[in-house]
C-alpha positions as CSV (number, residue, x, y, z in Angstrom):
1,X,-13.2,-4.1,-2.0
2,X,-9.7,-3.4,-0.2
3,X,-6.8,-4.9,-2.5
4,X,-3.2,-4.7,-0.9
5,X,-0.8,-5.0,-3.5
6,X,2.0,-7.3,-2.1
7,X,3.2,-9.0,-5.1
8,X,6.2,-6.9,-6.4
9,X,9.9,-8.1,-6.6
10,X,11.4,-5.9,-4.4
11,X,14.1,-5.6,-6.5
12,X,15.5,-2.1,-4.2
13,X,15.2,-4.0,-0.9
14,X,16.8,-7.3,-2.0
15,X,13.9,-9.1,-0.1
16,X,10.2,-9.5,0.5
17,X,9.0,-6.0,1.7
18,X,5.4,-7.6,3.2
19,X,7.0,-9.8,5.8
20,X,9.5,-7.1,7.3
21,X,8.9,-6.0,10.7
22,X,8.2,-2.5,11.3
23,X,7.7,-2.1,15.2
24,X,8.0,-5.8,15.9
25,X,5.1,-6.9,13.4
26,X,5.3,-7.9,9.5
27,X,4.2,-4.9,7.6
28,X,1.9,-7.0,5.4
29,X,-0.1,-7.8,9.0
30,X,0.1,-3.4,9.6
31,X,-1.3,-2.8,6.5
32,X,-3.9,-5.4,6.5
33,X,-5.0,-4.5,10.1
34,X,-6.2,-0.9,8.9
35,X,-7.7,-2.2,5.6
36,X,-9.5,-5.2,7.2
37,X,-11.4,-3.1,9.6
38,X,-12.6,-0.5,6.7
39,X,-14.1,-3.4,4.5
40,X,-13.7,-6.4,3.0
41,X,-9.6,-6.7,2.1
42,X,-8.2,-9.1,0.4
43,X,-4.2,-9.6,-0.8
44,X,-2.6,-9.8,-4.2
45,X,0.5,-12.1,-4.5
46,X,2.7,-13.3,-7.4
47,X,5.0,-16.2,-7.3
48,X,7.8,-13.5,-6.7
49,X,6.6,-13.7,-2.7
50,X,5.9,-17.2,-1.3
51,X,6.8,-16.3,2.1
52,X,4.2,-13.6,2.0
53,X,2.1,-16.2,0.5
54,X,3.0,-18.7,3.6
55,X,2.5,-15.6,6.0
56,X,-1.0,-15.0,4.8
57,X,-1.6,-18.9,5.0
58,X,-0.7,-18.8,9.1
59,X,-2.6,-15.7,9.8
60,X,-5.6,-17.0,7.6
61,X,-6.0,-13.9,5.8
62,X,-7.6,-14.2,2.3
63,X,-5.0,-13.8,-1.1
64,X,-5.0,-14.0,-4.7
65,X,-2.5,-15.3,-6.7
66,X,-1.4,-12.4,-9.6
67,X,0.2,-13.1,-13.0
68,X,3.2,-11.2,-11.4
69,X,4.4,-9.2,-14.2
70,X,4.3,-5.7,-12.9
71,X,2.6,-3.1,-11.0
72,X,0.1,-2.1,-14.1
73,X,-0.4,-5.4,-15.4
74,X,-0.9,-6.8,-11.8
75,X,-3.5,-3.9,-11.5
76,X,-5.1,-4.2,-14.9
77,X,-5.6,-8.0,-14.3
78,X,-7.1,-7.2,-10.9
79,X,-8.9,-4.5,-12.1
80,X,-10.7,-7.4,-14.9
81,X,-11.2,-10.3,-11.9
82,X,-12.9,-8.1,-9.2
83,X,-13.9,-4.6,-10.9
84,X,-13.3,-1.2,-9.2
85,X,-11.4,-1.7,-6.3
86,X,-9.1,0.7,-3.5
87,X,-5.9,-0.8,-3.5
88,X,-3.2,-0.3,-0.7
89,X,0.6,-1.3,-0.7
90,X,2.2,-3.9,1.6
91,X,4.9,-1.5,2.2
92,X,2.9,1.4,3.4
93,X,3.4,0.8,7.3
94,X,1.6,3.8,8.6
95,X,-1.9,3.7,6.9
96,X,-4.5,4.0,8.6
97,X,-7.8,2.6,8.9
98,X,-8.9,6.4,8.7
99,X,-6.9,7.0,5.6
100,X,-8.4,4.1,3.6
101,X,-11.8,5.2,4.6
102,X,-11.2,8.7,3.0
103,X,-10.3,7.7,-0.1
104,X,-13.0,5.2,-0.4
105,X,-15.8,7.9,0.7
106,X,-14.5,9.7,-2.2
107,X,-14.1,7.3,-4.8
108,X,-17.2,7.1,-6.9
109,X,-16.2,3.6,-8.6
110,X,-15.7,5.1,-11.9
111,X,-12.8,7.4,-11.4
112,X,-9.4,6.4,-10.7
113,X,-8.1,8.2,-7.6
114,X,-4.0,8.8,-7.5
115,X,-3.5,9.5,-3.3
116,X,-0.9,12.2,-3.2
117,X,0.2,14.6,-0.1
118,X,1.0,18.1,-0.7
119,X,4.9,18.3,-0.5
120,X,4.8,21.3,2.7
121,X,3.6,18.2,4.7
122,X,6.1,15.4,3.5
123,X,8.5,14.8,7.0
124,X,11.8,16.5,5.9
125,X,14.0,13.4,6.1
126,X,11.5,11.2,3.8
127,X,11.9,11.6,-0.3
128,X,8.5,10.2,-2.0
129,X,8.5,10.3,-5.7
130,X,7.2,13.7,-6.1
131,X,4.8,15.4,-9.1
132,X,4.3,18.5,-9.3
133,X,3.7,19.6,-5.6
134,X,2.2,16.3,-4.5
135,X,4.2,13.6,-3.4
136,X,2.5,10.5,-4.8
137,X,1.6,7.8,-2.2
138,X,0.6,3.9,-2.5
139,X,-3.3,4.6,-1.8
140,X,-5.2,4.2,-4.8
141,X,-8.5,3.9,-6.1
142,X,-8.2,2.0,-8.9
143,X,-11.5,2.8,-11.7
144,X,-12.2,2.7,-15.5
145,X,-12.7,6.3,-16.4
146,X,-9.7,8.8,-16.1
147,X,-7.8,9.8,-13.3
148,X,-6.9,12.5,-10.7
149,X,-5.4,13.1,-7.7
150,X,-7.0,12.9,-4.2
151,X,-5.4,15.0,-1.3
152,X,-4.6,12.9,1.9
153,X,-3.2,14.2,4.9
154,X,-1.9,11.4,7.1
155,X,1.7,12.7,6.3
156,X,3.8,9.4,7.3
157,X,2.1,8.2,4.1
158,X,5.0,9.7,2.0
159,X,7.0,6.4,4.0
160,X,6.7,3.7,1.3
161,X,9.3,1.4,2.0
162,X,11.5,0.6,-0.5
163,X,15.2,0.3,0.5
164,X,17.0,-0.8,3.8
165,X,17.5,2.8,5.0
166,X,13.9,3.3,4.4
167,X,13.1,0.0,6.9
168,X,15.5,1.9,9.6
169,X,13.6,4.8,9.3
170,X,10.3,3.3,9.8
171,X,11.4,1.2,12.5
172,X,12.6,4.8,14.4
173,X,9.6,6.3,13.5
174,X,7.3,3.1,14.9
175,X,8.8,3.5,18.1
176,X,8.7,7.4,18.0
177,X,4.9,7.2,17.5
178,X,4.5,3.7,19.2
179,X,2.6,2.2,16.3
């Protein structure tokens, strides 16, 4: 199962990160494009997005409701209603279908996988939240035993969108790459 995490406050952007258009479509609809056609996807909402809620409702795409009180308690509880599961963020509006394939070749179910790009390929004018020499992305395999990284190369991954300058961005590079 395909999980995209679209339940946060958004506390840096000031408003619902799923529902902003990135080259003239929601992001939530961008995300769940790419992760639809690799499996079966499904959303993970909180009461802290009702118009992603309402979004989902239009476009018919399938949601559950999370208790809302953080990334690893939203996880956790997800992790304890459907199992092992790849989980994808709303405001990643570059995945690919390709990308969320890899990581779920990879994943054996058990082990959680952290999706992380080597730095050297990170776009100059992007500033992920770097570890080491990984910049860590939001594609995840979420498990129960341990952790470590998985190496992605899709580099307009390190483009979570967080902040308004961060929407600009994307929106320049969607019509750069016509995506």
């Amino acid at each position: 199962m395909i999980v995209i995490l679209a339940g946060g406050r958004s506390s840096r952007m000031g408003r619902e990160k799923p529902v902003l258009k990135v080259g003239g479509k929601p992001m939530l609809l961008r995300v769940y494009g790419g992760a639809s056609a690799v499996g079966e996807a499904i959303v993970a909402l909180s009461r802290n997005t009702p118009k992603t809620r309402e979004l989902c409702l239009k476009e018919g795409i399938p949601f559950v409701e999370t208790p809302g009180k953080g990334y690893v308690e939203d996880v956790r509880w997800l992790l304890r209603e459907f199992g092992p599961f790849v989980s994808v963020s709303a405001d990643l509006p570059f995945v690919k279908a390709s990308d969320i394939v890899s990581i779920s070749r990879a994943f054996d179910g058990k082990t959680s996988l952290t999706g992380v790009l080597p730095l050297k390929r990170v776009p100059k004018d992007l500033k992920p939240a770097g570890y080491h020499s990984y910049a860590v992305v939001g594609l995840n395999a979420v498990g129960t035993e341990g952790e470590r990284f998985f190496e992605l190369s899709n580099p307009l991954l390190a483009l979570n969108v967080n902040t308004p300058e961060e929407l600009k961005l994307a929106e320049r590079i969607a019509c750069l790459v016509g995506r």
